[in-house]
GUVO-140448 format. One line per 5 residues: their letters; for each residue x, y, z of N, C-alpha, C, O. Coordinates in pm, 1 decimal, padded with zeros to 6 digits. Layout:
<sites>
a> X:Y:Z:X:Y:Z:X:Y:Z:X:Y:Z | ...
</sites>
This chain:
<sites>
xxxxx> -05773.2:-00327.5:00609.7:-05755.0:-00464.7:00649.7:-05845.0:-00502.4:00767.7:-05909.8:-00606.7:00759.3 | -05853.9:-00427.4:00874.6:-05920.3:-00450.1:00980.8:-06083.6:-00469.6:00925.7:-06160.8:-00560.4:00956.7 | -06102.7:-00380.7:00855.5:-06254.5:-00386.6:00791.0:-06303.8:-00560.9:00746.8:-06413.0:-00590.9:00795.0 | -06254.3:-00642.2:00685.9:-06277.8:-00725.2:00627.0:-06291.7:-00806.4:00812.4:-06409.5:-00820.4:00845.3 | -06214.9:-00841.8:00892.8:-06242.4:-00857.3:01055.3:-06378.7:-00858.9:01077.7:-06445.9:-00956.6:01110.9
xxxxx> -06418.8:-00737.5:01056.4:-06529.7:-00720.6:01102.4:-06635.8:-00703.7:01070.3:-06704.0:-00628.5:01140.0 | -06696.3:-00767.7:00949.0:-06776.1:-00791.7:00859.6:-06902.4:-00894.5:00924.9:-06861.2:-00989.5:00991.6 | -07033.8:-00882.1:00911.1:-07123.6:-00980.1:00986.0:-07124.3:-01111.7:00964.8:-07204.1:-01184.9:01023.4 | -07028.9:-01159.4:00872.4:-07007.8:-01333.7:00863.0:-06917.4:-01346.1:00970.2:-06906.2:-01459.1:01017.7 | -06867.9:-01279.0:01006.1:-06759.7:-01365.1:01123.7:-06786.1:-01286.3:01240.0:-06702.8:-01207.8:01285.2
xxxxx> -06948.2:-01312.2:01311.5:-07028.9:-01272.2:01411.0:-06987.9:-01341.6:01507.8:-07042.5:-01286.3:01603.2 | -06904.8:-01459.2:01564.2:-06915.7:-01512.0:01685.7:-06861.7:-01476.1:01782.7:-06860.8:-01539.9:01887.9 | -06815.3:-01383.3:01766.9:-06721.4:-01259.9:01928.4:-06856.1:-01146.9:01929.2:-06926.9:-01103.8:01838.1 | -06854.3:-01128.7:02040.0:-06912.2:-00989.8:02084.4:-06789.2:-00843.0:01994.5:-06670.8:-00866.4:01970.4 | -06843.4:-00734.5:01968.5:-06751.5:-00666.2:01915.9:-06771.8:-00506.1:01991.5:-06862.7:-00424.3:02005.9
xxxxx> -06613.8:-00521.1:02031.3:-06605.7:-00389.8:02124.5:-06504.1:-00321.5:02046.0:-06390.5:-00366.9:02032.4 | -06550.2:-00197.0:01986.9:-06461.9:-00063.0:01907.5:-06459.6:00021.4:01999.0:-06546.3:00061.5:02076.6 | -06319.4:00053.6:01979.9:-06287.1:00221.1:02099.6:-06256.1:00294.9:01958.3:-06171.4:00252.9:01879.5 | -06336.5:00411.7:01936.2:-06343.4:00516.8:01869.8:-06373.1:00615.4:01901.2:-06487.4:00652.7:01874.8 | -06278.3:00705.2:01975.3:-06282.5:00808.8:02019.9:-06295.1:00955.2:01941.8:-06226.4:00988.3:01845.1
xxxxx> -06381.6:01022.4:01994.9:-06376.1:01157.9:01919.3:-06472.2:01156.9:01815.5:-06465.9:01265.7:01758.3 | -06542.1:01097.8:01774.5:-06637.2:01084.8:01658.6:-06742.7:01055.4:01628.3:-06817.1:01090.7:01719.7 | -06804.0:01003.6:01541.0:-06937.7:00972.1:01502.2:-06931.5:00765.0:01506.3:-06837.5:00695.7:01467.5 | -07042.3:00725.0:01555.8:-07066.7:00571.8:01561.3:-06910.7:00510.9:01458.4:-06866.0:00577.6:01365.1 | -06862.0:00402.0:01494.5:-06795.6:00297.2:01422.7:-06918.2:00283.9:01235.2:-07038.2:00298.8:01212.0
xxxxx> -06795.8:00249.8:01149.9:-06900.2:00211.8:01058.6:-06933.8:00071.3:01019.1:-07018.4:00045.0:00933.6 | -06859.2:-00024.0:01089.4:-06819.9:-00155.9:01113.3:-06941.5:-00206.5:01223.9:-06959.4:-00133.6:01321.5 | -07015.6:-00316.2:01211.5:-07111.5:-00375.5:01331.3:-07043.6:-00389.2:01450.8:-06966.9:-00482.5:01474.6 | -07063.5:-00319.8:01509.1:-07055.7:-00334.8:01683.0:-07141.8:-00333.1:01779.4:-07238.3:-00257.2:01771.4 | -07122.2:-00425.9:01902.2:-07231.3:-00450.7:02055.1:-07166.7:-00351.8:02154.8:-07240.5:-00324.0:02249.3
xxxxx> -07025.2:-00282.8:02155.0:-07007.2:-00198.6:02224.5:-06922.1:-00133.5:02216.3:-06811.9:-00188.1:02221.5 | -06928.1:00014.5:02199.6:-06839.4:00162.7:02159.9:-06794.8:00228.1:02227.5:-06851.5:00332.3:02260.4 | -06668.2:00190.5:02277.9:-06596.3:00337.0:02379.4:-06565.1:00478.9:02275.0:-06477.9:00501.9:02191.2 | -06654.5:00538.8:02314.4:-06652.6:00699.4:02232.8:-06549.2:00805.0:02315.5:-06498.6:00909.9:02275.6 | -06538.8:00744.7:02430.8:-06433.1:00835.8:02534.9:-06362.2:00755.7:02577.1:-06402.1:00639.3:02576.7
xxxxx> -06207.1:00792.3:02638.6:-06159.5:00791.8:02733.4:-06137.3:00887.7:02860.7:-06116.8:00831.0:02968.0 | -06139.4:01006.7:02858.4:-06186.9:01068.6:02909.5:-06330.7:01155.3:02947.6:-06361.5:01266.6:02904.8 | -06395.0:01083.1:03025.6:-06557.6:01062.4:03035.7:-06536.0:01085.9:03211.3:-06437.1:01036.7:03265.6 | -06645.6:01170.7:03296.9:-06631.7:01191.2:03456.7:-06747.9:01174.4:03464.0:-06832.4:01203.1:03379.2 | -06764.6:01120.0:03579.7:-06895.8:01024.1:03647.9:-06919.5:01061.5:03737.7:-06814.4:01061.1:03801.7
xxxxx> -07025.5:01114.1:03818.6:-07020.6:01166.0:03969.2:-07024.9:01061.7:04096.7:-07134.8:01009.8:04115.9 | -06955.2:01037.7:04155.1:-06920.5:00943.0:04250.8:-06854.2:00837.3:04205.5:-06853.2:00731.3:04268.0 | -06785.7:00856.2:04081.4:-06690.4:00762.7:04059.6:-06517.3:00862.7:03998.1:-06492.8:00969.4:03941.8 | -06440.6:00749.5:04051.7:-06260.5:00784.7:04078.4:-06208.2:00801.8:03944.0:-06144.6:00897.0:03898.7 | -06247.9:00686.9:03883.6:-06185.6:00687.3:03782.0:-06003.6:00641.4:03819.6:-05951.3:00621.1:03929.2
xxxxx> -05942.7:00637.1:03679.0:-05813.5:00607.7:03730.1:-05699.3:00746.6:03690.5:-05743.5:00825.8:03607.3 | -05599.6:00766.9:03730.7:-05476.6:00908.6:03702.5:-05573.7:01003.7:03722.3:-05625.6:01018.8:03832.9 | -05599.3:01059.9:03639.9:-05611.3:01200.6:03612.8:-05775.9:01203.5:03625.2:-05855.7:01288.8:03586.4 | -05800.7:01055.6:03706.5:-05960.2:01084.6:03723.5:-06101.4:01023.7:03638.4:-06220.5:01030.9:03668.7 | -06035.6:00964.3:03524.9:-06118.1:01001.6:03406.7:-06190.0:00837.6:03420.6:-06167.4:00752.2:03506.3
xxxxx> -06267.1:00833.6:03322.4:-06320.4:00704.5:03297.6:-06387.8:00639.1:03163.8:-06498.4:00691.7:03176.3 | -06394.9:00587.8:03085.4:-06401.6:00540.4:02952.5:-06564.0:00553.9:02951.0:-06635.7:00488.1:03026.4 | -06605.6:00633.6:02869.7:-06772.0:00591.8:02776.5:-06786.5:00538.6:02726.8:-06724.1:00536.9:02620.7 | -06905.3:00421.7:02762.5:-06928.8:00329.2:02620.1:-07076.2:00334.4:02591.5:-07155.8:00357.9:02682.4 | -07116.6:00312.2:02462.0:-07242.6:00297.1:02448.9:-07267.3:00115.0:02432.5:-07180.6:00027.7:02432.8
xxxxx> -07374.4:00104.6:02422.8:-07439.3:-00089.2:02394.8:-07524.5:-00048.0:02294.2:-07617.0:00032.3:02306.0 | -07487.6:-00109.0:02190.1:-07610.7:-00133.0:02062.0:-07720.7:-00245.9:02055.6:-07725.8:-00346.4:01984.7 | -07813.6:-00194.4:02159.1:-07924.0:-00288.1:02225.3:-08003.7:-00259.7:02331.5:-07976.2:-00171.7:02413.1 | -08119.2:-00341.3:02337.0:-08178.2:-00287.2:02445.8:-08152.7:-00354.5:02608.8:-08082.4:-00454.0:02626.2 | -08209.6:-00295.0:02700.0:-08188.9:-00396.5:02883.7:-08167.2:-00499.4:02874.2:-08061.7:-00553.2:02907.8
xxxxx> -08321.8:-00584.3:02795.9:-08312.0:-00704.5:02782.5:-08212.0:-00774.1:02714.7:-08169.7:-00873.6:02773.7 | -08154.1:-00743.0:02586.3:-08016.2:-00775.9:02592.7:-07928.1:-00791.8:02620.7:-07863.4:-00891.5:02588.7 | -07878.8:-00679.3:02708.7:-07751.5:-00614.4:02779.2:-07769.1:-00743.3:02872.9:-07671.9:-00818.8:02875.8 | -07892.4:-00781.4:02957.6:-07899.3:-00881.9:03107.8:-07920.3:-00985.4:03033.2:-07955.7:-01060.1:03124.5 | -07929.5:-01075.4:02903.8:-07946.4:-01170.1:02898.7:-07810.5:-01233.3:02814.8:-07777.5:-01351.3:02802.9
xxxx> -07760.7:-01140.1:02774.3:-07629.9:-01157.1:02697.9:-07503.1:-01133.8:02795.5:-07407.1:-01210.7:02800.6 | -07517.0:-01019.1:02870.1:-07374.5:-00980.4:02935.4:-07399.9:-00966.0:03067.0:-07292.9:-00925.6:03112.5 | -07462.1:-00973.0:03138.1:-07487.5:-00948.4:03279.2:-07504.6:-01079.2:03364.8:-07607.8:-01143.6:03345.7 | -07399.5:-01131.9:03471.6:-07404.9:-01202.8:03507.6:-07461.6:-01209.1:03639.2:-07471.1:-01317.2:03697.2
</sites>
């Protein structure tokens, strides 16, 4: 059910999948949390420390002209 969601005709949201543990989403996505538990050096993170990985399906110029305010 979710599949049909997320199909490239109904492009007008940015699309953020948390899929942890695995290989890329097979659904079009702009951004993939592959972790929740991910450690960063000089960063806290929250409980137990940790902090979410995401990848961006795109390049700089995207990322700053689309999402960076």
């Amino acid at each position: 059910m979710a599949q049909s969601f997320l199909t490239t005709e109904n492009r007008q949201y940015t699309r953020w999948i948390a899929r942890w543990g695995s290989t890329a989403p097979s659904v079009d996505w702009d951004f993939w949390q592959y972790s929740s538990t991910g450690k960063v050096d000089g960063v806290q993170g929250t409980g137990a420390g940790y902090v979410d990985l995401d990848r961006f399906r795109g390049d700089l110029a995207r990322l700053d002209a689309e999402y960076v305010i």
